[in-house]
C-alpha atoms as one frame of an Amber mdcrd trajectory, in Angstrom:
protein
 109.393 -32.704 151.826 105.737 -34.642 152.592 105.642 -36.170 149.460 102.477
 -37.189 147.810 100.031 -39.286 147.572 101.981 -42.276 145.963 105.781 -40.883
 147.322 106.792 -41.189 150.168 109.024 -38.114 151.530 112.697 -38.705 148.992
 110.964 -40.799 146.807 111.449 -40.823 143.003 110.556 -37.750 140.493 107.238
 -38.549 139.448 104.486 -36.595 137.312 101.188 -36.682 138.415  98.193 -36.324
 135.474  94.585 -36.473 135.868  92.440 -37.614 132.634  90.240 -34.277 132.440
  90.998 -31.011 132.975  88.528 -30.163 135.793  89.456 -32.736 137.913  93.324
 -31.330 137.272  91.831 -28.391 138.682  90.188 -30.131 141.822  93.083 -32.030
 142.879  95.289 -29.621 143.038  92.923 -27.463 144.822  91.124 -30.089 146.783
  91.832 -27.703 149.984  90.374 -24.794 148.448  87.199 -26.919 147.863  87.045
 -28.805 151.293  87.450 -25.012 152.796  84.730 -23.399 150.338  82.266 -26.237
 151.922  82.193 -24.460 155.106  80.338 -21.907 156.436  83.213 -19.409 157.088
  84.707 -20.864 153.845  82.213 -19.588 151.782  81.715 -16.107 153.855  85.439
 -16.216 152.584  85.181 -16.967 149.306  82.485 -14.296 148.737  85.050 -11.833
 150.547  87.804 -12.964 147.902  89.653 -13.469 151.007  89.685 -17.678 149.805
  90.710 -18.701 146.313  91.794 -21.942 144.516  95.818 -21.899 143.217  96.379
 -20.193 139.785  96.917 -22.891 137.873  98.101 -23.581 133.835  96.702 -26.631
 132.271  98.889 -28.403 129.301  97.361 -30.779 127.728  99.855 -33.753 127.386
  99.949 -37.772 125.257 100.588 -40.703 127.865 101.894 -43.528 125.947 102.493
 -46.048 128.648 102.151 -49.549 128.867 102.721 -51.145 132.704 100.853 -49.161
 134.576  99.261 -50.554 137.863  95.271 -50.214 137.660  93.570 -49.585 140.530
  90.479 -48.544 138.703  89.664 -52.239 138.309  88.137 -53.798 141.204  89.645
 -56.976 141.038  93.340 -55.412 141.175  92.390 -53.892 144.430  91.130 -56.806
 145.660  93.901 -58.621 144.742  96.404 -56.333 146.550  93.654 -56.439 149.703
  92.069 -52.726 149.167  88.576 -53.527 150.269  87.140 -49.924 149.767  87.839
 -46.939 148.144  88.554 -45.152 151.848  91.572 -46.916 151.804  93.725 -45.102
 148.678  91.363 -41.830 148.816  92.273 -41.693 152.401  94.470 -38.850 154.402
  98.426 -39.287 153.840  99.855 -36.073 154.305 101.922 -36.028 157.767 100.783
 -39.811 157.762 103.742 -42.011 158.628 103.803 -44.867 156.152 100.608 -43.536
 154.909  99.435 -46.413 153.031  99.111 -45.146 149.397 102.842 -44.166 150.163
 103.725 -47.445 151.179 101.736 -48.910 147.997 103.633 -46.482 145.607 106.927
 -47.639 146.899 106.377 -51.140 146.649 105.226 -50.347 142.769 108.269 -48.254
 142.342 110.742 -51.007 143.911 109.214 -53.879 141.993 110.467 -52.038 138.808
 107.533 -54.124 136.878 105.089 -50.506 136.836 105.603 -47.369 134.856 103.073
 -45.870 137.250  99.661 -46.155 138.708  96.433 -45.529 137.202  94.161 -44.077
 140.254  90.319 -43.309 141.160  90.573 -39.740 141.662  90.572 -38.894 145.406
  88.680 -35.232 144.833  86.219 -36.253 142.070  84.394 -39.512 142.250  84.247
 -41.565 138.969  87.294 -40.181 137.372  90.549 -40.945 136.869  94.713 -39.736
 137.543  97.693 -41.350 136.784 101.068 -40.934 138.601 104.105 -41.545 136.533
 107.786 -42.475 137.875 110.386 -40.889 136.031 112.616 -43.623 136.225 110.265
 -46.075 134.857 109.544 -44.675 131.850 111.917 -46.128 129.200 110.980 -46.298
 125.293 108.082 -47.409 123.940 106.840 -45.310 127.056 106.347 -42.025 126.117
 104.580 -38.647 127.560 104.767 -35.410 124.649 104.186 -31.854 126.040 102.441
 -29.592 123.743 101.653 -25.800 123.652 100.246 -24.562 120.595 100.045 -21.284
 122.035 103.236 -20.794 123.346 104.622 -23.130 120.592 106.711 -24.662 122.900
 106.795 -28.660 123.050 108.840 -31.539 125.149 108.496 -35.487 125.936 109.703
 -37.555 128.319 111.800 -39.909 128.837
């Protein structure tokens, strides 16, 4: 297992959400994109021989109230993140990749539900990750699909 961005390889279940559909899309597919920017990328793509995941969107409530927000400046500062580089960096096959690190330390300190994020693939928006564990009532996260008329929530 790599983990993710804030888990570390073994760490806790977690859900991660991004606060508009398209830049769902681009985070998941941030390789696809990165590839598509390149010359034989984009000989690929108009081969069909390159395309993003399939992915479903589900539009999902986030009722959460401790989250860690490092959308505000001053948090990062506080915490010593003196530029943006520094969470949207590279953490895959990163030991102690820093964001990993960071999301432990939230996790441990069992004051967070999650962390609210600058979106690494699409500048000036926003994801949240959320740790399963963490979430106890008032939190709340309700699954909803009209079409399928199917519906959950967490915890």
């Amino acid at each position: 297992m790599i983990g993710s961005r804030y888990v570390a390889p073994g760490g806790p279940e977690s859900l991660y959400v991004a606060l508009h559909a398209t830049t769902a899309f681009r985070e998941l597919n941030g390789w696809f994109f990165e590839q598509a920017a390149t010359p034989l990328g984009a000989r690929q793509v108009r081969a069909g021989l390159l395309r993003p995941v399939p992915t479903v969107m589900l539009g999902i409530q986030v009722d959460v109230r401790h989250v860690l927000d490092l959308t505000n400046r001053a948090v990062r500062n506080g915490l010593g993140i003196q530029s943006l580089r520094e969470i949207h960096g590279v953490w895959r096959n990163v030991p102690n990749a820093p964001t990993q690190v960071l999301g432990t330390e939230v996790f441990s300190s069992n004051r967070f539900e999650g962390i609210l994020y600058p979106s690494a693939r699409r500048r000036g928006q926003t994801c949240l990750v959320l740790y399963r564990q963490r979430l106890v009532a008032p939190a709340r996260i309700d699954f909803r699909d009209a079409a399928a008329g199917m519906s959950a929530q967490l915890p």
